[in-house]
C-alpha positions in Angstrom: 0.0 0.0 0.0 2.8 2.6 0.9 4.4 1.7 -2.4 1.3 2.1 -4.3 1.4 5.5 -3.1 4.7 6.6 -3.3 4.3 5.5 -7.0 1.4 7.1 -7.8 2.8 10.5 -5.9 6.1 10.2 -8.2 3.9 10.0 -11.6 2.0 13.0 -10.2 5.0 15.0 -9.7 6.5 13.5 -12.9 3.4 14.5 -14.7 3.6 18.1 -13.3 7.1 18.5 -14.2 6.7 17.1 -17.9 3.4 20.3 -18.0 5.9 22.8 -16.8 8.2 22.0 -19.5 5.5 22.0 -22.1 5.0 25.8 -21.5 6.7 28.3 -23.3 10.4 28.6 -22.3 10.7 32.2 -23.2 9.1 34.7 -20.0 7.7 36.8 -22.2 6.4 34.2 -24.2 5.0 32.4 -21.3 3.7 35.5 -20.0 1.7 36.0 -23.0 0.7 32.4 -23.2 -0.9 32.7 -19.6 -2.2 36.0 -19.9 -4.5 35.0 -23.1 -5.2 31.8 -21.2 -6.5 33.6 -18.3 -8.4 36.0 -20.2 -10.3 33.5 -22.6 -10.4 30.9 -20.7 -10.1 30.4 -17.2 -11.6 33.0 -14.2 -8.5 32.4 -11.9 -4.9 31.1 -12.0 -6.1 28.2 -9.3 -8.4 27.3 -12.0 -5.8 27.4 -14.9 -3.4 25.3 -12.8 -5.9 22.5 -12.0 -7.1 22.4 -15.7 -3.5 22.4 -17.1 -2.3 20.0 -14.3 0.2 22.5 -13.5 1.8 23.9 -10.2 0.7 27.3 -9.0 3.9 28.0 -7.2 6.5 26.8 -9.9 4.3 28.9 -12.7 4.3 31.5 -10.4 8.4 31.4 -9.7 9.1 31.4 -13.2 6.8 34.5 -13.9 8.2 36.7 -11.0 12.2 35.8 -12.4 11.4 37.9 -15.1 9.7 40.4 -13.3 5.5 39.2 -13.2 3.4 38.9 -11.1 0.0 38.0 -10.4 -2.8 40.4 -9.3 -6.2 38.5 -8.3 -8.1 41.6 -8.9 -7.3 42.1 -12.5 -6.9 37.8 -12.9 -3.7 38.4 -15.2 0.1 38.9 -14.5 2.1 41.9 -15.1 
């Protein structure tokens, strides 16, 4: 049982990291990318995340490197 789920947490995390890397590598390009996402699509990041089986945090890290960040209010980074 404990190996069944420290299996099925590895895929998870596997799975998370193989999403991240599907995302544009470029900032700006990935800043884009979520910004249109957000606007068309989803009402919040939380949402985004869970649909694209994506981490909030790590999307979030790689936005503020290049200088984004994300405002609630407005549902979009800058």
């Amino acid at each position: 049982m404990a190996n069944d789920l420290r299996h099925a947490r590895l895929v998870y995390h596997q799975k998370l990291y193989q999403k991240m890397n599907e995302l544009p590598n470029d900032p700006l390009m990935l800043f884009s990318y979520v910004n249109m996402k957000l606007r068309d699509i989803y009402d919040s990041l939380d949402a985004l995340c869970a649909d694209m089986n994506i981490s909030k945090e790590q999307l979030c890290a790689r936005l503020a490197t290049a200088g984004y960040e994300y405002s609630e209010q407005y549902n979009k980074f800058w």
